[in-house]
N, C-alpha and C positions, 0 to 999 in steps of 0.2 A: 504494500500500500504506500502509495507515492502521491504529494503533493506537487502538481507541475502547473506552470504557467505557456498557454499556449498564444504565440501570435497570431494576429490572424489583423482585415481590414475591414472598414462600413460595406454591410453588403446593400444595395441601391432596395429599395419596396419595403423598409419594415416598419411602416409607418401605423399603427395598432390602430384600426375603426371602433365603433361602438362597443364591440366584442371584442377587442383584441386583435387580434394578425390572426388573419386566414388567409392561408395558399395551398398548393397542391400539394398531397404527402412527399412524391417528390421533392419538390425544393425545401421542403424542413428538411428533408433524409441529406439536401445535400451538406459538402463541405464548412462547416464552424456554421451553419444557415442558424442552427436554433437555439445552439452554443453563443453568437453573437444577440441573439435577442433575448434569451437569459440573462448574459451579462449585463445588457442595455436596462431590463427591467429590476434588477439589482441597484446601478445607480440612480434610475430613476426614481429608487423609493429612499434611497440613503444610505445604501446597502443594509447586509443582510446579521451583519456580525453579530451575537449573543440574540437573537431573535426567534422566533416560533413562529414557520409556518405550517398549512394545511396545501395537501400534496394530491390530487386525484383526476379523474377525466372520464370519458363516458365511454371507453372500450374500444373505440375504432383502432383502426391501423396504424401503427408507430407506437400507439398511447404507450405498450410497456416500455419499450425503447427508450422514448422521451424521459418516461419517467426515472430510468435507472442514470441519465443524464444529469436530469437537474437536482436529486441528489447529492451528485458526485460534487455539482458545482456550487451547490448548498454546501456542503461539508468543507469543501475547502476556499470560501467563503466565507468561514468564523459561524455560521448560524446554530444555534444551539440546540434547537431541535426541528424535525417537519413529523409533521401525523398524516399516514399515508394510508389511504383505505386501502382493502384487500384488495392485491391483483389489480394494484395503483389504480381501484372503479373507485368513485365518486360521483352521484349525478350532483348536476351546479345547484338547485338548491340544499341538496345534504351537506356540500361543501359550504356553503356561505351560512347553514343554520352552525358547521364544526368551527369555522371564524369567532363566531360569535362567541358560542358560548364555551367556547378555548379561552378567549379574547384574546388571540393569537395576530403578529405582525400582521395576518393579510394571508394571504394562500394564491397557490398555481393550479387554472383549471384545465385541462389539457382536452379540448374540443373545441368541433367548428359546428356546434348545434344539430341542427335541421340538414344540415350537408350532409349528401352522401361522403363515404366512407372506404377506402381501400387504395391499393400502392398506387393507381390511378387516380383516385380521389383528392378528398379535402380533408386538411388537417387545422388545426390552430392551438394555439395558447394565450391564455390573457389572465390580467392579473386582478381578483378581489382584495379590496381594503383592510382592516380592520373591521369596517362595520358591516362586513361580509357582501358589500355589492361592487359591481366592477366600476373597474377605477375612473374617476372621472377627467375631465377634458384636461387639467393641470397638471396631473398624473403620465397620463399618457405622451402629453407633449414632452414634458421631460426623457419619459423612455424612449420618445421617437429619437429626442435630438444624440440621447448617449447612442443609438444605434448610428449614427451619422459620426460620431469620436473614437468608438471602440476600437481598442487597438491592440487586446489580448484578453483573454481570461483564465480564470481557475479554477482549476477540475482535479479529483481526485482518482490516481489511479487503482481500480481495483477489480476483483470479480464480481460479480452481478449479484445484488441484493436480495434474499428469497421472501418477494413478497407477498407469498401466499400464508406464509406463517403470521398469527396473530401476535400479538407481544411486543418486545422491546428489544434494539440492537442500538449498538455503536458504529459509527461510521467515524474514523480521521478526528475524534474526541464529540464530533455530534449523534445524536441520541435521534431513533428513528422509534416511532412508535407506529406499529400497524394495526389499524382497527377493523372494526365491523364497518364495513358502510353504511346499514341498515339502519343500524339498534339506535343511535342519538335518531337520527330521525323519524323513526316510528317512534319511539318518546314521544317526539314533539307534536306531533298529530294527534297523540290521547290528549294531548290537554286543549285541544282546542276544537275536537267533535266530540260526539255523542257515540261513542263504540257501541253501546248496547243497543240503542235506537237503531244503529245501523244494522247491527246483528240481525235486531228484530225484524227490518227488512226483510234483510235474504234470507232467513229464517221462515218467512211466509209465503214463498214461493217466488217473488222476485229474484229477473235471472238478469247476469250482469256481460257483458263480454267488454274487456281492460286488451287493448291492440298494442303491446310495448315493442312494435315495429323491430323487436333482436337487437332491441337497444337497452341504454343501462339503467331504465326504470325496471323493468322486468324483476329482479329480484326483491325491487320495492316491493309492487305490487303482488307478486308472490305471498311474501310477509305481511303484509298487512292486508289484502283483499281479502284473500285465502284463507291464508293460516292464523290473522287476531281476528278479524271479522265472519268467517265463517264461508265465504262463497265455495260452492264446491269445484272442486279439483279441475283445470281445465278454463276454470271462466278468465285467467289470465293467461294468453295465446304469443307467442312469438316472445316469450319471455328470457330466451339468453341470449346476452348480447354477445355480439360475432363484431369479429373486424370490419367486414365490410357489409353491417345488418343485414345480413340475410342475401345481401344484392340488390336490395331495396334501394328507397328512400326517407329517411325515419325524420318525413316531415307531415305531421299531422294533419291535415286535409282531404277533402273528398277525392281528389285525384290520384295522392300515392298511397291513403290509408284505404283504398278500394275495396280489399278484402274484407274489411271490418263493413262500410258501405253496404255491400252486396249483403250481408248478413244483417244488418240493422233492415234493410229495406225488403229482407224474404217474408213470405207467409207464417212462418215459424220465426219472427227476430225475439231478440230477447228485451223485454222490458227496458234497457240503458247500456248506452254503447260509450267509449273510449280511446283514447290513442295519447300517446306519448310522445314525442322525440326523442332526436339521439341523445342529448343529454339530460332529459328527462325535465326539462324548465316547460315544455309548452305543452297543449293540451289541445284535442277536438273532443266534442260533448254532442254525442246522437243519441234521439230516442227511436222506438220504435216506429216507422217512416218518418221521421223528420231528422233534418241537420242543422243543428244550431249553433247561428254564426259566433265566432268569440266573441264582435260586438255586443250581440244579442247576450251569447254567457254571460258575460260582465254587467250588463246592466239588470240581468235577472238574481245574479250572485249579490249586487249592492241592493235591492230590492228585497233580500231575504235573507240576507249572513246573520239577523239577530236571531236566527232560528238555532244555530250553533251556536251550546255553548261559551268559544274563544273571544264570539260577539255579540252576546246577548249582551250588552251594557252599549249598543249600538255603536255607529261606526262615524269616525274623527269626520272624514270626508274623506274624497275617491277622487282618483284622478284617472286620463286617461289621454294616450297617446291623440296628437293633432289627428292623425290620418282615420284614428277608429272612429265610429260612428257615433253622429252624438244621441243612440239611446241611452249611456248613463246620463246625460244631462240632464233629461226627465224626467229619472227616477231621482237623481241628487235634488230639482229644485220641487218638486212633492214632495221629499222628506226635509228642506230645508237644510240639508248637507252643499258645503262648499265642495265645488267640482272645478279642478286644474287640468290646465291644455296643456301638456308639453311636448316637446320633443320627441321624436321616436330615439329609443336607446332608454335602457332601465335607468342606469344611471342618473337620469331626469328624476327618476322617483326617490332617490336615494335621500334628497333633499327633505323632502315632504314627508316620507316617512320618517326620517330622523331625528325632525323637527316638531312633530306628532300633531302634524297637519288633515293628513290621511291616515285610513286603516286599512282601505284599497282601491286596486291599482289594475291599470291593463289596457294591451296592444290587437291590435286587431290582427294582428301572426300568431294569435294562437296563445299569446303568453299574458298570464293572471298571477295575480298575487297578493299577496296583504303585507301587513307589518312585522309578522314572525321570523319571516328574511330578508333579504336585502335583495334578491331573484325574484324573476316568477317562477311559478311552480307548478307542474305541470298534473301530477298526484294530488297533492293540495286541492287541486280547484274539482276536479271528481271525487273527492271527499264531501268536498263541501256541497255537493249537487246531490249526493248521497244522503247526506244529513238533512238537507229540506226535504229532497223525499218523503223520506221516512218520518219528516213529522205533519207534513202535507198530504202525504199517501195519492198523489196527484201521478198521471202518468206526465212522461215529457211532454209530448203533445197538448194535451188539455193544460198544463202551465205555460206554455208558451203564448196561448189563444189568450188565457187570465190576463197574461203579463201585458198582451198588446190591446185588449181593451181597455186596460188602464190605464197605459202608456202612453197608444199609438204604438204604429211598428214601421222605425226605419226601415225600409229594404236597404241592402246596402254587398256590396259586391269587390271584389279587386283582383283587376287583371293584371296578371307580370306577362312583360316581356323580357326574357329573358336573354343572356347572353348577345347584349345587341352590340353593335360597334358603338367603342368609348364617343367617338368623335363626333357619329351621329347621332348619341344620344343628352351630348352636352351640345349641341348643335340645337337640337327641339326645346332643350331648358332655357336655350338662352336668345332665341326666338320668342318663343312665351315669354319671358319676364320682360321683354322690351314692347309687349304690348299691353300687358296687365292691364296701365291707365288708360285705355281706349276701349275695355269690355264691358265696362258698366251701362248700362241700357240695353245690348246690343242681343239681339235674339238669337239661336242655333236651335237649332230641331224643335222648336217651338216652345224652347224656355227663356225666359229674360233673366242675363247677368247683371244681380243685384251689387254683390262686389269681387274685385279681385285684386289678391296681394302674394307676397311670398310671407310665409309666418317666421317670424323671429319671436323670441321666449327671453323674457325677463324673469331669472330664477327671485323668488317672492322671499327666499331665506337669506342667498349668500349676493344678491344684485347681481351676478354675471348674466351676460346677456349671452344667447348664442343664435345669431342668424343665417338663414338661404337651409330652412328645414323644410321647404316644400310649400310649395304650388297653390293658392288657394280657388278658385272660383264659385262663390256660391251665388243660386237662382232665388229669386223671387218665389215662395213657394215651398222653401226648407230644403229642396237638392242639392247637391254639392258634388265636385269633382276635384281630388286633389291629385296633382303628380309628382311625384316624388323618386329622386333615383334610389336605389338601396346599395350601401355598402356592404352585403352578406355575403358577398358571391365570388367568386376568383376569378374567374375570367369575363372579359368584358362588362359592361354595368347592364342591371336591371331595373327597367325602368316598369315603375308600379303605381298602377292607376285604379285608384280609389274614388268609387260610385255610390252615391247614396242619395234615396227621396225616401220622403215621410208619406205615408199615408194613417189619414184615422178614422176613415170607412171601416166600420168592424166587416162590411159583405166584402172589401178589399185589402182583407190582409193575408189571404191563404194563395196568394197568386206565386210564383215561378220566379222567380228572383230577378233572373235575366229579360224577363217577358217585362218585368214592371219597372226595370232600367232601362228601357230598350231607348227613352228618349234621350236619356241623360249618357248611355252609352255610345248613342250618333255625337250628339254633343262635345264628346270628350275628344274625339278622332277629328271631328270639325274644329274646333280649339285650336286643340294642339298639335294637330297635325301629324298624329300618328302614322299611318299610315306614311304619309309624301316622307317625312324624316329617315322612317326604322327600314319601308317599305315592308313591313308585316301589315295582314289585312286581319287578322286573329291573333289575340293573347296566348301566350304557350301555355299559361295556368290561368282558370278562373276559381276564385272560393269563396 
């Protein structure tokens, strides 16, 4: 065992997005590639010397590799200890609930989410705080700019860690502790549902099917669905996770969670359906023939969380990403709850919940969460749909109908384009914002734009401003179109377009999604010029 110092230089792209650094496993695999942004996020936090991090990732391809890495460079880096879950799995909320109540430096998650997975695929890593959410804009810039100086690192040479053993080792005088993934986190979930209520559920013949896409919720939801609550044997499907899920795509929506889909929507579905991601933060929520949107989850979740225990003393206020639909708005100004716009990227929330502003939170990708972590959570939020259940005894459907006569029911829709050329797609951004101030009046498919801006966020706790978060056009009438490019994706950008009208016709709210956008979907192509720009005449995803 040898302590060595290797040279090396800035390698050009490692500039961490909302999520941290995602590229192709390839280019981690290659040359000092993940070794230089290790080091980079080391001095971006102040280094690491006498510190305690939390070490884990959600199973794909490289993840053990990575991880017997950043140990190496942990230990010979002074750091005092890291707690590394078994078989270096960690989904990202177990890892930001182990942050916390460690109260450890911060921790390294080693995933690219939603991305697929394999020697061809997508890898990433990015770095949680102390207060267990990912790290914010001041954070990250520093670790961008040390990847632009780095000019060696320190790594310990040795044999490979056995981290399938639970317990405690020494590494180079640091102390490695291997835990359960599980157990803190199903902890934390007893104390904030109703176990028995849910018991009593599935105990009454309510049948459940949990889709963990062979990603790293699976064993979650094994232990907890299963084995503390009772469902029987099976109701948790594609539950171990594989390097490269299965060959899938472990991103929750009706397009790659199909299989789950076709089963929710047979003659035989089972009462409440589910899905996961790769690293287990996002969720889809089906009931028997219906699919309900995360918008729609979210503002049905802020509309009933005092049914759970963890929230019966009601909730601070709810925020939700710009692009998601404003049915929590709704429900917040009915119940007299403050309700915040921010940014897409959790990190926005980190604020609000810290500040104990809000008690929840959520993105129209799928991703929910409250104040227990600093993540969304992708188990969490089918817990919690669990728990109203069972004290509502209501099928999905028939809560849904409840929700939107009292509501109103946004329709609300988003189309990615996917992998389009960078050039033509900052070409269409920057076409639209040079007319923004000429759309107001101005009719397309027979709606009138009432206003249009790009949204900028004034954070309400620390003042930082953060501008050019997307696109806005909203109609006379409550519809809206936002476009926004996404930084999730590794090759080329994604350009993603978010649809949404109100309707509060109760004989008009069981209509086709796409059928009751159809105006606002001409619209958006008329705008913005989809098509002439991308030259796609179809989105590659709708959900």
């Amino acid at each position: 065992m040898q302590r060595i110092t290797v040279q090396t230089t800035p390698i050009e792209g490692q500039k961490p997005g909302t999520s941290g650094l995602r590229k192709k496993t390839r280019v981690f695999m290659g040359a000092h590639y993940l070794e230089n942004f290790v080091q980079a996020i080391w001095a971006g936090i102040g280094g690491v010397a006498g510190k305690t991090l939390v070490l884990g990732g959600d199973g794909r391809y490289f993840n053990d590799r990575a991880a017997q890495v950043i140990l190496r460079m942990a230990a010979a880096s002074g750091a005092k200890k890291v707690i590394v879950g078994q078989n270096a799995l960690l989904s990202t909320p177990a890892a930001s609930n182990l942050i916390r109540i460690r109260k450890t430096g911060g921790g390294i998650i080693m995933s690219a989410s939603h991305n697929p997975g394999g020697p061809e695929e997508d890898f990433g890593v990015k770095f949680n705080t102390p207060n267990g959410g990912p790290a914010p804009e001041d954070v990250t810039n520093r670790i961008f700019e040390a990847t632009r100086q780095v000019t060696s690192y320190d790594i310990v040479e040795t044999q490979d860690i056995d981290l399938s053993r639970l317990g405690a080792m020494r590494l180079a005088g640091m102390e490695i502790e291997i835990v359960d993934p599980v157990a803190d986190y199903a902890a934390l979930m007893e104390t904030l549902f109703d176990f028995d209520a849910i018991r009593g559920l599935l105990a009454s013949g309510f049948r459940l099917r949990f889709d963990a896409m062979h990603a790293v919720t699976g064993p979650y939801a094994k232990a907890i669905l299963e084995e503390k609550l009772g469902a029987p044997a099976g109701s948790v499907v594609n539950a171990v996770p594989s390097p490269d899920f299965g060959g899938g795509h472990p991103d929750p929506n009706p397009i790659w969670a199909k299989e789950l889909m076709d089963a929710m929507f047979a003659a035989d579905a089972p009462d409440f359906g589910a899905a996961s991601d790769g690293d287990g933060d996002r969720n889809m929520i089906v009931g028997r023939g219906i699919y309900v949107t995360p918008s729609d989850s979210l503002a049905v979740l802020a509309a009933n969380a005092h049914l759970a225990p963890g929230y019966a003393a009601g909730l601070k206020g709810v925020a939700r990403s710009m692009p998601t639909s404003r049915a929590l708005d709704r429900v917040a100004a009915a119940k007299g709850l403050d309700c915040y716009e921010t940014p897409t990227g959790w990190k926005f929330f980190g604020n609000l919940l810290d500040a104990g502003r809000v008690s929840l939170c959520g993105e129209e990708s799928a991703g929910t969460g409250s104040d227990h972590v600093r993540e969304k959570d992708g188990l969490w939020a089918v817990l919690l749909w669990l728990n109203i259940i069972a004290v509502k005894r209501q099928a999905v459907a028939d809560m849904m109908t409840v929700h939107w006569s009292e509501f109103g029911r946004n329709y609300y829709s988003r189309h990615d384009y996917e992998g389009v050329e960078t050039d033509k797609a900052n070409t269409l951004v920057d076409d639209l914002r040079a007319r923004l101030a000429d759309l107001p009046g101005k009719v397309f498919s027979g709606l009138t734009v009432e206003t249009a801006d790009e949204f900028a966020y004034d954070d309400p706790v620390d003042g930082s401003r953060s501008e050019n978060q997307g696109i806005r056009v909203a109609f006379e009438g409550g519809a809206r179109i936002v476009y926004r490019l996404s930084g999730t994706g590794t090759v080329g950008a994604t350009l993603r377009v978010y649809l949404e009208d109100v309707e509060s016709d109760p004989a008009k709210m069981h209509r086709d999604a796409q059928e009751a956008l159809s105006a606002v979907i001409s619209a958006a192509d008329e705008i913005g010029g989809i098509t002439r720009f991308t030259g796609r005449s179809e989105p590659d995803v709708r959900t």
